[in-house]
C-alpha positions in Angstrom: 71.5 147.5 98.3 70.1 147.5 101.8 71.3 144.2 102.6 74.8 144.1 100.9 75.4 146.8 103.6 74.4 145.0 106.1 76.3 142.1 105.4 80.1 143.5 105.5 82.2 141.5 107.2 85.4 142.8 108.8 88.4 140.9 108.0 89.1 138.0 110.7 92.8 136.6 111.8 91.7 133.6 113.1 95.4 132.4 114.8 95.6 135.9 116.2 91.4 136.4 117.5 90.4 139.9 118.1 86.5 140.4 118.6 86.1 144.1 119.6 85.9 144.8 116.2 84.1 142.3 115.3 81.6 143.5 117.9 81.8 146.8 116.7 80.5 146.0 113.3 77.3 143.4 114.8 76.5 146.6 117.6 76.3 148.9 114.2 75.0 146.9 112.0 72.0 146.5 114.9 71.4 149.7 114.7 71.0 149.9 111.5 68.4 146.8 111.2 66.5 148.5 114.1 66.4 151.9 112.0 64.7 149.9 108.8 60.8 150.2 107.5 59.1 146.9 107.5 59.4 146.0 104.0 63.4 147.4 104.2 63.2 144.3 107.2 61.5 142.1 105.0 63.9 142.3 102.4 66.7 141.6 104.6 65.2 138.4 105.7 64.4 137.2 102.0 68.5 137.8 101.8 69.5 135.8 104.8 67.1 133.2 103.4 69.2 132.7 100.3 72.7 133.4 102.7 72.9 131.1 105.7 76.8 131.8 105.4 76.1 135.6 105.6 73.4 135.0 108.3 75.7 132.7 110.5 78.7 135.6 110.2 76.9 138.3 111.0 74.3 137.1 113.7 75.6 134.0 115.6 77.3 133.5 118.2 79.0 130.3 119.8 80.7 129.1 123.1 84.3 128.2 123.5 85.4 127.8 127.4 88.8 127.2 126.2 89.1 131.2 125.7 88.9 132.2 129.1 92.3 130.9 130.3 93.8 133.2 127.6 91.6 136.4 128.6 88.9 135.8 125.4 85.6 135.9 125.9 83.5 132.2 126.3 80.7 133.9 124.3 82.3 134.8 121.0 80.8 135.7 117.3 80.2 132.6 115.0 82.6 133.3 112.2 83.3 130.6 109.9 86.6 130.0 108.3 86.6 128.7 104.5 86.3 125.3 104.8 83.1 125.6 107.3 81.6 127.9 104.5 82.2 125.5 102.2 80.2 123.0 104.4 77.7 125.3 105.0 77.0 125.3 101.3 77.2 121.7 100.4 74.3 120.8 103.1 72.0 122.7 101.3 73.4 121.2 97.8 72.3 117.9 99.0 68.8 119.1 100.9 67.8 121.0 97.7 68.9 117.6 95.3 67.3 115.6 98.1 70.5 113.7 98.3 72.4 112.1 101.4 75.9 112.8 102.3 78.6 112.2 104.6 81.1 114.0 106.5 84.3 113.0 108.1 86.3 114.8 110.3 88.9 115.4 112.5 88.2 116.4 115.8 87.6 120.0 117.1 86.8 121.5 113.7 82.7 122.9 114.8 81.0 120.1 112.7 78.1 120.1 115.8 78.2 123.6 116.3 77.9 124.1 112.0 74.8 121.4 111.9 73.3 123.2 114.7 73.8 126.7 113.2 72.5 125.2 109.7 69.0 123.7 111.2 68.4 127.2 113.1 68.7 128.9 110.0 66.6 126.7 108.6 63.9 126.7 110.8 63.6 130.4 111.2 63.8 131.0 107.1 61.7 127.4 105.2 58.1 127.1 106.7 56.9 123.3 107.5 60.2 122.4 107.4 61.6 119.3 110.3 64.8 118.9 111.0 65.8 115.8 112.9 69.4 115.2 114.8 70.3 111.3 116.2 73.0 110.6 118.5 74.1 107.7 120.2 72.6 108.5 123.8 70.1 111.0 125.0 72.2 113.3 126.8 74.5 113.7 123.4 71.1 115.3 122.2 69.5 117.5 124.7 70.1 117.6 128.2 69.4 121.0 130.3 72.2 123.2 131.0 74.8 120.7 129.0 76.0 122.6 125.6 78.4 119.4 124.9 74.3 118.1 123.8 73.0 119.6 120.5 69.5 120.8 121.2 70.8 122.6 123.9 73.3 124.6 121.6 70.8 125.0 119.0 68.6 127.0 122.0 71.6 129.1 123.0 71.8 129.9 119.1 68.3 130.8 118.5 68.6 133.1 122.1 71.5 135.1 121.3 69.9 136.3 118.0 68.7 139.6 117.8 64.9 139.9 118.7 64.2 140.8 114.5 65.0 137.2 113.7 63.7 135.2 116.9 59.9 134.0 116.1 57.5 135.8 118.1 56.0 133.0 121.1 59.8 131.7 121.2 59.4 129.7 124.5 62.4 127.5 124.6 61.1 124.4 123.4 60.5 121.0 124.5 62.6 117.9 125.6 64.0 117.1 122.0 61.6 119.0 120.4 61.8 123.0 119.7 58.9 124.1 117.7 59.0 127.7 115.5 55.4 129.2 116.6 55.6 131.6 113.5 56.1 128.9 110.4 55.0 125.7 111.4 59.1 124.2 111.5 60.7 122.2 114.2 63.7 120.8 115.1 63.5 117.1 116.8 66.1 115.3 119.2 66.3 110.9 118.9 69.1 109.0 120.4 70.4 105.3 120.1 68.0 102.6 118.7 64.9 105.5 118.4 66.6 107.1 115.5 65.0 107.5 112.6 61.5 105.9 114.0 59.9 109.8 114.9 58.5 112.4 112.3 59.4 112.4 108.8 62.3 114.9 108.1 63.5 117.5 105.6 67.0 116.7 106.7 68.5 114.5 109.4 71.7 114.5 111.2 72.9 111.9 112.6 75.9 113.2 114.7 79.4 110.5 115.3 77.5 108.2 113.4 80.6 105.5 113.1 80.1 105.2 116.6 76.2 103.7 116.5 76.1 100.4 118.9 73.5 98.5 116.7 74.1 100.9 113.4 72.8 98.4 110.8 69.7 98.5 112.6 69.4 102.8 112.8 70.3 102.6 108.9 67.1 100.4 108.3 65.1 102.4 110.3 66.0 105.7 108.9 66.0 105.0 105.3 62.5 106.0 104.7 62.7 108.6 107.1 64.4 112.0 104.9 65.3 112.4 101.2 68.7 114.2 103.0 70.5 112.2 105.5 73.9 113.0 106.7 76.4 111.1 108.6 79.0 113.0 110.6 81.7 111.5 112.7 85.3 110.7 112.9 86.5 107.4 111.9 86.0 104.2 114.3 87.8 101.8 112.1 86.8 100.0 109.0 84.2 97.5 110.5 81.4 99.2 110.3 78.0 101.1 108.3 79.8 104.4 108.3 83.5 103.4 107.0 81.5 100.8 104.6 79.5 104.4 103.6 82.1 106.3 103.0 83.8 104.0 100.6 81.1 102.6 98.9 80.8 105.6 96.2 77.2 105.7 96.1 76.6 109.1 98.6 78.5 112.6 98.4 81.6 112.9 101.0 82.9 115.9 102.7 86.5 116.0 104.4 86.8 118.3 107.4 90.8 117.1 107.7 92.4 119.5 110.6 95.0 121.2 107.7 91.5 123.1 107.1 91.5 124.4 109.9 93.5 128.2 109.8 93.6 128.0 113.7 95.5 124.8 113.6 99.3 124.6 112.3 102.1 121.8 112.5 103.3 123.4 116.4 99.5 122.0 117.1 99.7 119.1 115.2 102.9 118.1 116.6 101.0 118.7 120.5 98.4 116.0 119.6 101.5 113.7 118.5 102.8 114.1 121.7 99.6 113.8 124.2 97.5 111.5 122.3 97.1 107.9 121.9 98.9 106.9 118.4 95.5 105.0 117.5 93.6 108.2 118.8 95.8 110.0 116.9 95.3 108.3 113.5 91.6 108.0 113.8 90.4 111.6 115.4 93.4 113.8 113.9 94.3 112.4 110.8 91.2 110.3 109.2 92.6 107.4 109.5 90.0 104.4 109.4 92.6 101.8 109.4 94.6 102.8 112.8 93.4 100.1 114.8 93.2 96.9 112.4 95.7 94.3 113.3 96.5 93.2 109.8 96.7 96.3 108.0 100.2 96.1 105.7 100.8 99.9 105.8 100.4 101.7 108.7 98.5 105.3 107.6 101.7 107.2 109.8 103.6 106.3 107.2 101.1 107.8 104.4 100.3 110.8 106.3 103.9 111.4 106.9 104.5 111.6 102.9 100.8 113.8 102.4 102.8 116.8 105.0 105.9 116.7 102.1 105.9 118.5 99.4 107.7 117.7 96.0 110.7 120.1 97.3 111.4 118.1 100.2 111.8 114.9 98.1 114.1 113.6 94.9 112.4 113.0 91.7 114.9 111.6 90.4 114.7 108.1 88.2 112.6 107.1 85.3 108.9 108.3 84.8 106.5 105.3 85.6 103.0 105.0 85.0 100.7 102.2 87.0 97.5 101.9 85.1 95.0 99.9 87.1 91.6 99.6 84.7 88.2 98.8 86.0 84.9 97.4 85.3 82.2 99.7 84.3 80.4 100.5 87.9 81.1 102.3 90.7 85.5 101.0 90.6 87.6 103.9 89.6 90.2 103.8 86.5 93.3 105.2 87.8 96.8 106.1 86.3 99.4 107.0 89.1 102.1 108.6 87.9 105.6 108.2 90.1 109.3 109.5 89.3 111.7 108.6 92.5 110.2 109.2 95.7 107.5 111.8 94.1 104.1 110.3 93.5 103.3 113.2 90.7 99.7 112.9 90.4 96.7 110.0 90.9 94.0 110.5 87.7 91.3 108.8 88.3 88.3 108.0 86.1 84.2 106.8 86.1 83.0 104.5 83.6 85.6 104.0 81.2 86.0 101.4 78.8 89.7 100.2 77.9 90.2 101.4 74.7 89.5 105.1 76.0 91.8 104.6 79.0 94.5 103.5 75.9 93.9 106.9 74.7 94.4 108.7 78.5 97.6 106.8 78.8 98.9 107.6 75.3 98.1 111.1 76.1 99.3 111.4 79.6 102.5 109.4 78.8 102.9 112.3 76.0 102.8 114.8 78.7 105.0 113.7 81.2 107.6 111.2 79.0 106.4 108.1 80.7 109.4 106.0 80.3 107.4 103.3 81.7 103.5 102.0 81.5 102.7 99.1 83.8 99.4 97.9 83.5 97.3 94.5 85.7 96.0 91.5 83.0 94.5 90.0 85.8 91.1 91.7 85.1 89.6 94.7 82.9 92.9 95.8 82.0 93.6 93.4 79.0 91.5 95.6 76.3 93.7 98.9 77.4 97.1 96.7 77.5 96.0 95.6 74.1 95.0 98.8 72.3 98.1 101.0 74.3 100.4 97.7 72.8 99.3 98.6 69.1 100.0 102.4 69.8 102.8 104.8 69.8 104.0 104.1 73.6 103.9 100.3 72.7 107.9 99.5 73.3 107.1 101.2 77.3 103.9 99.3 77.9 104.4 96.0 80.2 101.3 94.0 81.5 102.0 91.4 84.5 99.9 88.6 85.9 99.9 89.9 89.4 98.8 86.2 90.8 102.1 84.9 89.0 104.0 82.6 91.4 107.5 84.3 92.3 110.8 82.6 94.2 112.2 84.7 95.9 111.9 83.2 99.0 110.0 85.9 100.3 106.5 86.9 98.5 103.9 84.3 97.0 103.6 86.1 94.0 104.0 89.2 92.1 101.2 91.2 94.2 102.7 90.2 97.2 106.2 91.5 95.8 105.0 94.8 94.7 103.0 95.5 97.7 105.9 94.8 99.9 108.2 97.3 98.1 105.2 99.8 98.0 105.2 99.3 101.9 109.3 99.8 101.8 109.2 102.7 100.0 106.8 104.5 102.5 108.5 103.5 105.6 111.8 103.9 104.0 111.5 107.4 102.9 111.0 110.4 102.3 108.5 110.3 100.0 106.3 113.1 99.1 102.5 112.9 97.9 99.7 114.9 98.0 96.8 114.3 99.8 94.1 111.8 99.0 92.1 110.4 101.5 90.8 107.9 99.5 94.2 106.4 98.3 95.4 106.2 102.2 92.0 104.6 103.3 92.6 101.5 100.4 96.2 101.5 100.9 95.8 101.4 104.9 92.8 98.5 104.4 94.8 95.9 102.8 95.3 92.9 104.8 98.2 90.5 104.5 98.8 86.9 105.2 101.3 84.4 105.0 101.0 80.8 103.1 104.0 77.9 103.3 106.1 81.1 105.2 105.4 83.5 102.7 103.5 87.1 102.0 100.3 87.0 100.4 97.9 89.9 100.0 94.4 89.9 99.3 93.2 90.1 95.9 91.1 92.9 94.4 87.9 90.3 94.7 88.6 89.3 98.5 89.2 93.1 99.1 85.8 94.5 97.5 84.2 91.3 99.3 84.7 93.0 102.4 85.0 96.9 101.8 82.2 96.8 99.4 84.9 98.7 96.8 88.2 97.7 94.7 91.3 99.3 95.7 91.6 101.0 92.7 94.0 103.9 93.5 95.8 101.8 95.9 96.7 99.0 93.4 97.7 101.8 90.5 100.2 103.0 93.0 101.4 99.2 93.6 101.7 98.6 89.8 104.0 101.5 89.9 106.5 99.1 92.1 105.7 96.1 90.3 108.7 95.7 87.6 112.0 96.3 88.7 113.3 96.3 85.2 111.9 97.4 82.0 112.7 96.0 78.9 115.1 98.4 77.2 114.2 100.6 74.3 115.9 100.4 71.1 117.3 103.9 70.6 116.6 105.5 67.3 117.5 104.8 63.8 120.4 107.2 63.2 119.7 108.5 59.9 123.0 109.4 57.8 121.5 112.3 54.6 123.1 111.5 51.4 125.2 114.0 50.2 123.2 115.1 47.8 120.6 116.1 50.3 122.9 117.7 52.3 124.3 119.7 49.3 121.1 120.5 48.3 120.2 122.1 51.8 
C-alpha cells in the first residue's frame, strides 16, 4: 500500500508542458520517502525493482536546452509518454528471455536518454549485473561535460536521484566505466572497432548501430559478448548489418515512428518537410531505409503519403480483390492483401503455413469481405493453395498467373514487370489510403528495376531475397492485387422458376 502511494502520477499534457505540478507531487512524495521506517524503505525499493516505468516517472529527471527559449526549465522531470513505456517494457522482455532485439527510430524521440535511464535502473536494482553501451566514436560514449555522450547522461541521471536511491561511495565513475560500490554492477562505455571485445554483458546497447564504419566486424566480435544485444539507430539505407537485421526476421523489432510521439503533430511534421533534406527526411523522420538507393521503383514519399490517409479520405469504390502471395515454410511470410479502389483494406500475414491451410484463410476471408476476385503467384509455393482454393466454393474468382510470363505491350517484360508498374502508378497517382506497415513500405521501397531490349524488368523474389536476406512477401501480395486487369466473368445464378404446385402449396 505504501508504495502504490507513492507512485501516483499526476496527469501530464505533453503538447502543452506544465512542471510545477509535477514538481509538486516529486517534492511531496520526498517527504514522504524521507518520513518511512527502514523496512517501509526497503519495500519501496523491492517495488521500483519490479517498476522501472514507475521508478523513471517518479524519480528522473532529463535535459532539454530546447526549453529555455520558451521560458521551460533545461532540467525537467523524466516522464515518459506511452510508447517510451512500452519500450521500457520490451527491454526487459528481451533481457529476461535472453533475447536480442532491435529498435528503429525516428529522430528526437529519447531512445539514448530511455537506454540510459533503463541501465541506471538496472544497476541500482540487479546485483552483479554489466551493462555495456557501443557507439561509433569515443566522444558519442563518454566525454566530460558533453551530455550529447551517454555515460555522461547516465551520471547526470544517477546524480539527480534522491540520496535514498544513490549507492552509498557513489564517486562518479571512471572513463567509460561507472561502477555501483553497493552491488557489485557497472555500466561500461566501448566505441568503434573495441565494441564488444571488453567484459561480458547482461545487456548491450549498441547506440545508431546502422551507422558502424566496419559493422560486420563489431557483429563478429560481439556475438559472444551478451545473451541481450540491442541495436538502435535510424535507418542508413539498405546496404548494411542493421537494415539486413531488421529484415531478416530472426530478432524482435521495435518501431519508435515520430506519429508516437504526443509532442509531435502534422504542423511539425510538415516543419521537417520544409527544412530538411528529402533523403534526411525519409531516413531520420519517416523510417525509410530505401530513400537514398538509386534504383528503387517506388519512392517511400509516395507510401508514406498514403500511411497519413485514412479510409475516409479515399474511394473504395470497385470490386473486392484479393492478392495471395504463399510462401515456403521458413522465416517468408504468407500474406493476403485485401484492396477495393484506392483502399488497401487490410495486409494478413501468416508464419509457417502450408497451402492447403492458406486455401482455407482465403475461402474464409473471401467469405468475409465478398472477394470478387482471388489472384494468387504459380511461380512458386502458391500452386498447392491455387489448387485446393480452385476445388472450393470461391473457385469461379480464383485466377493464378505466371508472373515471369512474356507480355507485349511494348512496355514491361513480363507480367511482374506490368503489375509492379501499375502498383507504382497507383501510389503516385493517388490518393490512396493504407495503414501503416513498415515492413510492407521497407519491401515495396527495396525493389530494384531494370530494363532489358528497352523494357521494365523487376527482380524476382529469388534475386530480391539474394540480396535482402528476405522475400518480399507483403510487397508482392499487394502487386498481385494489380496483376489482372480483367477477371473472367461469373456466370450469374440459376434462376429457379417453383412449379406451381409448390407455390400453391406454400
Amino acid at each position: 500500500m505504501t508504495a502504490q502511494i507513492l507512485v501516483k502520477t499526476p496527469v501530464f499534457d505533453f503538447r502543452a508542458p506544465d512542471y510545477v505540478p509535477v514538481f509538486r507531487d516529486r517534492s511531496e512524495r520526498l517527504k514522504r520517502l524521507r518520513a518511512m521506517k527502514p523496512d517501509e524503505l526497503a519495500a519501496v525499493k523491492v517495488f521500483y525493482r519490479d517498476n522501472p516505468v514507475a521508478f523513471i516517472n517518479d524519480w528522473m529527471m532529463t535535459v532539454d536546452p530546447r526549453n529555455v527559449e520558451i521560458g521551460l526549465p533545461s532540467s525537467v522531470p523524466f516522464l515518459l509518454f506511452p510508447k517510451q513505456s512500452e519500450f521500457v517494457d520490451w527491454v526487459y522482455a528481451l533481457w529476461r528471455g535472453r533475447e536480442d532485439g532491435l529498435a528503429e527510430k525516428s529522430r528526437d524521440m529519447g531512445a539514448s536518454w530511455l537506454c540510459c535511464a533503463i541501465a541506471v535502473h538496472m544497476w541500482l536494482f540487479y546485483r552483479d549485473t554489466i551493462i555495456g553501451f557501443g557507439s561509433r566514436k569515443e566522444e558519442y560514449v563518454d566525454e566530460i561535460g558533453n551530455l550529447k555522450a551517454l555515460l555522461p547522461k547516465i551520471r547526470m541521471l544517477i546524480d539527480n536521484l534522491p540520496r535514498e536511491f544513490k549507492p552509498a561511495g557513489w564517486d562518479g565513475g571512471k572513463f567509460m566505466l561507472l561502477n555501483n560500490p553497493e552491488n557489485g554492477s557497472s555500466i561500461i562505455g566501448e566505441a568503434g572497432d573495441n565494441i564488444g571485445r571488453g567484459a561480458r554483458t547482461s545487456v548491450y546497447f549498441k547506440d545508431e548501430s546502422a551507422f558502424y564504419e566496419r559493422a560486420d566486424k563489431i557483429e563478429a566480435a560481439i556475438s559472444q559478448t551478451s545473451n541481450c544485444k540491442i541495436d538502435i539507430s535510424t535507418p542508413n539505407g539498405s546496404g548494411n548489418p542493421f537494415y539486413r537485421k531488421r529484415h531478416g526476421g530472426k530478432v524482435k523489432v521495435f518501431t519508435f515512428h515520430w506519429t508516437d510521439d504526443p509532442r509531435k503533430d502534422k504542423a511539425w511534421y510538415d516543419k521537417q518537410v520544409n527544412d530538411l533534406d528529402p533523403v534526411i527526411l525519409a531516413q531520420e523522420v519517416d523510417i525509410d531505409y530505401n530513400a537514398s538507393v538509386s534504383n528503387a521503383w517506388i519512392d517511400g514519399s509516395d507510401i508514406e503519403r498514403a500511411f497519413g490517409l485514412g479510409p475516409a479520405d479515399v474511394e473504395a469504390i470497385g470490386p473486392s480483390i484479393l492478392g495471395v502471395d504463399a510462401a515456403h515454410f521458413g522465416d517468408d511470410e504468407s500474406v493476403i492483401c485485401h484492396r477495393k479502389g484506392r483502399l488497401v483494406v487490410a495486409r494478413k500475414c501468416y508464419s509457417k503455413m502450408d497451402g492447403h491451410d492458406l486455401a482455407g484463410v482465403v475461402n474464409d476471408y473471401a467469405d468475409e469481405c465478398d472477394a470478387q476476385q482471388i489472384v494468387i503467384e504459380l511461380d512458386g509455393p502458391g500452386v498447392s493453395c491455387y489448387d485446393t482454393l480452385k476445388r472450393g466454393r470461391h473457385a469461379s474468382k480464383v485466377q493464378g498467373i505466371h508472373t515471369g510470363a512474356r507480355v507485349k505491350d511494348g512496355k514491361n517484360y513480363n507480367v511482374r514487370a506490368r503489375a509492379w508498374r501499375a502498383l507504382r502508378d497507383w501510389y503516385i497517382n493517388g490518393p490512396v489510403s493504407s495503414a501503416r506497415d513498415g515492413e510492407f513500405k521497407s519491401q515495396a521501397g527495396a525493389m530494384r528495376y531494370s530494363y532489358k531490349d528497352g523494357l521494365l524488368l523487376m527482380e524476382n523474389k529469388k534475386e530480391y531475397k539474394a540480396r535482402m536476406n528476405k522475400s518480399p512477401d507483403r510487397a508482392d501480395a499487394e502487386m498481385l492485387t494489380h496483376a489482372v486487369s480483367e477477371m473472367p466473368a461469373l456466370k450469374p445464378p440459376p434462376i429457379v422458376v417453383p412449379s406451381i404446385a409448390a407455390a400453391w402449396n406454400r
